[in-house]
C-alpha positions in Angstrom: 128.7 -18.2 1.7 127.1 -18.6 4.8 129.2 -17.0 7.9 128.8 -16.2 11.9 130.8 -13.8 12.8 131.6 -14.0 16.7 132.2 -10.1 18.1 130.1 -9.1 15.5 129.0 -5.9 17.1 132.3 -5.0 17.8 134.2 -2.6 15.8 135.6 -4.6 13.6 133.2 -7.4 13.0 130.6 -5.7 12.4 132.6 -3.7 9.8 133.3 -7.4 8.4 129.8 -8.3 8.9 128.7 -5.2 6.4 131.5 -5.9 3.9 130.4 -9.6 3.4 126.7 -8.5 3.6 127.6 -6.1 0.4 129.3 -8.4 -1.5 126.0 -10.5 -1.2 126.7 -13.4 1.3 124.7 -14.5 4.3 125.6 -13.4 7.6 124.3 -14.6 11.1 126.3 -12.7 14.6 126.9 -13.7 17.8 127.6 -10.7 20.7 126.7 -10.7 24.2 126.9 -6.5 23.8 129.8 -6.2 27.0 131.6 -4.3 24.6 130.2 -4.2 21.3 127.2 -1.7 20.1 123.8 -2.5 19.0 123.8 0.5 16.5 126.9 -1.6 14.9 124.9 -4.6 14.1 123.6 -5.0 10.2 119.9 -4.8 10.1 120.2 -7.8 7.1 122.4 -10.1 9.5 120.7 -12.4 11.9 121.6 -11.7 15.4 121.9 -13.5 18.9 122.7 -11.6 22.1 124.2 -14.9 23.3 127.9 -15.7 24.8 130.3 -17.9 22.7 130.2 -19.9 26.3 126.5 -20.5 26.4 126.7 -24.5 25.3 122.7 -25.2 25.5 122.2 -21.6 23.0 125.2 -22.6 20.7 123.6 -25.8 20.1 120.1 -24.6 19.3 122.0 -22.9 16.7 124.2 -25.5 15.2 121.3 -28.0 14.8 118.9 -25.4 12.6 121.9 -23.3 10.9 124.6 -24.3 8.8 127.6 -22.1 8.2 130.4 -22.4 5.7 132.9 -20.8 8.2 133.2 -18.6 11.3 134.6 -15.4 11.8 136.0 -15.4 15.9 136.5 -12.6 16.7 134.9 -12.4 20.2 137.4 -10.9 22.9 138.3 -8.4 25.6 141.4 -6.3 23.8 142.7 -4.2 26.3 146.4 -4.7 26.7 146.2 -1.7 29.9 143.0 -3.9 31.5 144.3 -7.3 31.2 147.3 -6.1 33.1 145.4 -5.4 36.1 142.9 -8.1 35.5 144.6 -11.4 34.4 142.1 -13.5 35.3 139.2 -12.0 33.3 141.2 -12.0 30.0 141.8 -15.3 30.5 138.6 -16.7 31.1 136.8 -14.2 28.4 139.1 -14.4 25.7 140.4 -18.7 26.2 138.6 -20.5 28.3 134.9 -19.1 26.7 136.2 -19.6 23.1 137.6 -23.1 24.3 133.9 -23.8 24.9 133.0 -22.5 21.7 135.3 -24.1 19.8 134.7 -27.8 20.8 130.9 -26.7 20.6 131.9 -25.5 16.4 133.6 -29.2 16.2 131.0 -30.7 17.8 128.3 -29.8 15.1 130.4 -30.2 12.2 131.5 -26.7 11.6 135.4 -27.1 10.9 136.3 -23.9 8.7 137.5 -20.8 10.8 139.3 -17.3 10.4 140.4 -16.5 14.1 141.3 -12.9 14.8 144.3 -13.1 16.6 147.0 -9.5 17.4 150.8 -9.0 16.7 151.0 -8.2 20.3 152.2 -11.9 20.5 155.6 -10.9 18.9 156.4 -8.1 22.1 159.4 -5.8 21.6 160.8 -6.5 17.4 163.1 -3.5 15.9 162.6 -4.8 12.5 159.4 -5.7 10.6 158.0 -9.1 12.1 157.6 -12.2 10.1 155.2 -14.8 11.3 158.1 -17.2 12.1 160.2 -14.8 14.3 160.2 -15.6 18.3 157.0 -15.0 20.0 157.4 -13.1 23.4 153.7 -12.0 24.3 154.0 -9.4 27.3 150.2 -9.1 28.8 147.9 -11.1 29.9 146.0 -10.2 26.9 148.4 -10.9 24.1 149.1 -14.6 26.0 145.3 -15.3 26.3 145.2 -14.9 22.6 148.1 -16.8 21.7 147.0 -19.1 24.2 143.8 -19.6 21.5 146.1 -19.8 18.8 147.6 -22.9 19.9 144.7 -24.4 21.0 143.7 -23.9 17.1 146.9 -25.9 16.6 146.1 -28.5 18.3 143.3 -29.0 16.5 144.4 -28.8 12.8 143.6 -32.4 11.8 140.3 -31.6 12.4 139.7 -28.2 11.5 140.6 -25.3 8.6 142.2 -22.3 9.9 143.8 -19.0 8.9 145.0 -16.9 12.0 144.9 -13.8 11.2 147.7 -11.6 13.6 145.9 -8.3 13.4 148.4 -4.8 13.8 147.0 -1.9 14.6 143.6 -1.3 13.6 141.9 2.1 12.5 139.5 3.5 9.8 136.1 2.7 9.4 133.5 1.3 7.4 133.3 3.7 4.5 129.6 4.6 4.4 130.1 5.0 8.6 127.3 2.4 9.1 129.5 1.1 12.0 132.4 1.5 14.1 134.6 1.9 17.2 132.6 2.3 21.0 134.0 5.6 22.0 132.8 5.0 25.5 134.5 1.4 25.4 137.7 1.7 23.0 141.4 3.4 24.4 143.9 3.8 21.6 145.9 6.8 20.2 143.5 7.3 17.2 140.6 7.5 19.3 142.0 9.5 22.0 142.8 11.8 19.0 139.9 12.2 17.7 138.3 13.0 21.6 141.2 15.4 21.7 140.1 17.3 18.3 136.3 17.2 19.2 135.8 17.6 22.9 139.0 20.1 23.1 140.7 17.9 25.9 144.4 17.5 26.0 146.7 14.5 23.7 148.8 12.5 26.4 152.0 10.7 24.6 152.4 7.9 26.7 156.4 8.7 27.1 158.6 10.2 24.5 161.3 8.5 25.7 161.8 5.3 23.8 165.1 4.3 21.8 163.1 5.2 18.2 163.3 7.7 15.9 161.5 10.6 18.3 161.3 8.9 21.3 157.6 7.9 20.8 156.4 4.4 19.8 155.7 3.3 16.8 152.9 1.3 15.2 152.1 -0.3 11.5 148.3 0.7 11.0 145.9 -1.1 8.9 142.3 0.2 7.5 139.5 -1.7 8.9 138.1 -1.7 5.4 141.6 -3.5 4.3 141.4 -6.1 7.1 137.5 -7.1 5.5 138.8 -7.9 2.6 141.7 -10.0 3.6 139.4 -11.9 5.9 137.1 -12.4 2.5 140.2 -13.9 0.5 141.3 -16.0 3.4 137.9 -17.4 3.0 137.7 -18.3 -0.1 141.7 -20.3 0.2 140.1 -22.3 3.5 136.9 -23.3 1.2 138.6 -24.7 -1.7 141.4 -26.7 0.5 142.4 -27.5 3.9 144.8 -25.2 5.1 146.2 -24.1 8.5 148.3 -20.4 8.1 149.2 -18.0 10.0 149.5 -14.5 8.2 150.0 -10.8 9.7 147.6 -8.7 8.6 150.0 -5.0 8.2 151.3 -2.6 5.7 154.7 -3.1 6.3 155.1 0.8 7.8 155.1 2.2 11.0 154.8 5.5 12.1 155.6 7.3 16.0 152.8 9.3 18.0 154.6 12.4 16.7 154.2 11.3 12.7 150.7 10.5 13.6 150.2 13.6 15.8 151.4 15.7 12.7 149.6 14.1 10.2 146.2 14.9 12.1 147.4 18.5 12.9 147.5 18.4 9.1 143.9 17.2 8.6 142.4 19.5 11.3 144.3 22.3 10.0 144.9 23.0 13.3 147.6 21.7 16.1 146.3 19.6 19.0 147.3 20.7 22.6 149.7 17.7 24.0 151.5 16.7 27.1 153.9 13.8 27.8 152.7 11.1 30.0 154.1 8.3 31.7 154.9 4.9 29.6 152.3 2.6 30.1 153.6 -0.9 31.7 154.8 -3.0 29.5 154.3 -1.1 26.3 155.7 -2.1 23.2 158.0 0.2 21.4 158.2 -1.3 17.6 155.6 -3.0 16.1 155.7 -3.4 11.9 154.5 -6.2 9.2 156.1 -8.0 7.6 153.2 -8.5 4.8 155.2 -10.9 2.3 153.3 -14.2 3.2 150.1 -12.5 3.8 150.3 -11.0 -0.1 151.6 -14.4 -1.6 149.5 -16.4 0.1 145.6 -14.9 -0.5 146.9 -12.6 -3.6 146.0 -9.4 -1.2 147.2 -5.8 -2.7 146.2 -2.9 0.0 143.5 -0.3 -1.2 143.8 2.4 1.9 147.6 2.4 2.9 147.1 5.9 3.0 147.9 7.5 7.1 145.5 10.6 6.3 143.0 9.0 4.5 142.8 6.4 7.6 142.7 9.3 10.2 140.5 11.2 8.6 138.0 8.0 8.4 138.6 7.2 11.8 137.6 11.0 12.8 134.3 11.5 10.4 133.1 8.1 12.3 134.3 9.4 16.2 132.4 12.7 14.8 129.0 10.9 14.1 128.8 8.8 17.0 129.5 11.5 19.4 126.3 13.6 18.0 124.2 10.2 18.3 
């Protein structure tokens, strides 16, 4: 299988880009580095510091390379950011991958796994099913469903799996890659910076209508998410398909669980204070995995919460001595 993965010096494609790479397929990146990390990128992948907008670049590719399907994952992902700066999610995360798209079309490449987030769904108290309401709340989670229709729109031409991505942690198992510490914001992270560099855990509120008063998430393990995006590969090359599938383990747990469980790993308990809520924050967010398991045959391999945290921490650990 030949693939381009776009993003693929972000955290989690290049942690795609490595699984594919092991499992002996051929794999060619594009990243313009405004987020990602050059120490992420596989030496045995082919890379081009190019943007998914740059038409006259894109084509130079298209016309020497052939690729069996593309990985987009190329986008801005802060929910906080795009609040303040509408306009710039926008633009980076739709109109560029507009560009790129037709460009894909244009040259004959019609198979694609798009990385999209549940944060299309908003506020749900129960676990989400792809066909339940849609009720994005930033500007971020509407850019990227924004994409998704656009992908819609052109299914007669094209083969597409959209892959709603929950909450994202772990990493690569042999920590050849990872999150960008100096560019990433999540609870995991902030965590981990919490454990290392002896600063202070902020809940952001503890005063929701769940279980404890904190929110609550459904995490996946970036290794987990590779291999789904491998099986939804091999469904779009033996038929034409267009699905959309979340990509969760059906569990969520509050900052508090999670809090605990790394207190638990640590041996130790974290200092914490309760924050203000962000704006516009959701307070529920769990899989429902059903069509994503029937449909590629996909049985999880780390649903484990410690084994996750703890992955998540030996990588924040290494890059912080780098």
């Amino acid at each position: 299988m030949k693939i381009l993965v776009t993003g693929g010096a972000g955290y989690i494609g290049s942690t795609i880009s490595n699984y594919f790479l092991d499992k002996g397929h051929e794999v060619e990146i594009i990243d313009n580095l405004s987020t990602g990390l050059v120490k992420n990128i596989p030496k045995k992948s082919v890379f081009y510091k190019i943007d998914i907008s740059n038409v006259k670049k894109l084509d130079e590719i298209f016309k020497k390379k052939k690729f069996d399907i593309v990985f987009h994952l190329a986008a801005l992902i802060s929910n906080e950011e795009s609040i303040k700066y509408p306009k710039k999610y926008y633009y980076n995360n739709y109109f560029k991958s507009k560009i790129f798209l037709k460009q894909c079309i244009k040259n004959n490449i019609n198979n694609f796994v798009y990385s999209s987030t549940a944060a299309v769904y908003g506020n749900k108290d129960k676990p989400i099913s792809e066909n339940d309401f849609l009720r994005p709340l930033s500007p971020y989670s509407k850019s990227k469903l924004r994409l998704e229709n656009l992908f819609k729109k052109e299914k007669k031409k094209i083969s597409c799996i959209i892959l709603r991505y929950f909450n994202v942690a772990g990493s690569d198992l042999k920590l050849r890659c990872g999150f960008n510490v100096k560019k990433s914001h999540n609870l995991i992270l902030n965590l981990c910076a919490a454990s290392i560099k002896k600063k202070k855990f902020v809940i952001n509120g503890d005063n929701y209508n769940t279980k404890d008063g904190t929110t609550i998430r459904d995490y996946i393990h970036v290794q987990d998410l590779a291999h789904i995006h491998l099986l939804a590969a091999n469904l779009i090359l033996k038929k034409k398909v267009f699905k959309i599938l979340n990509c969760g383990y059906g569990q969520g747990f509050s900052i508090k669980e999670i809090l605990t469980t790394f207190n638990s790993i640590l041996k130790k308990d974290i200092e914490y204070r309760v924050g203000k809520e962000r704006p516009r924050d959701i307070k529920i967010s769990i899989s429902n995995p059903n069509k994503l398991i029937k449909t590629i045959k996909w049985k999880p391999k780390y649903n484990n919460l410690s084994d996750l945290l703890n992955s998540s921490l030996k990588w924040y650990k290494k890059i912080s001595t780098l």
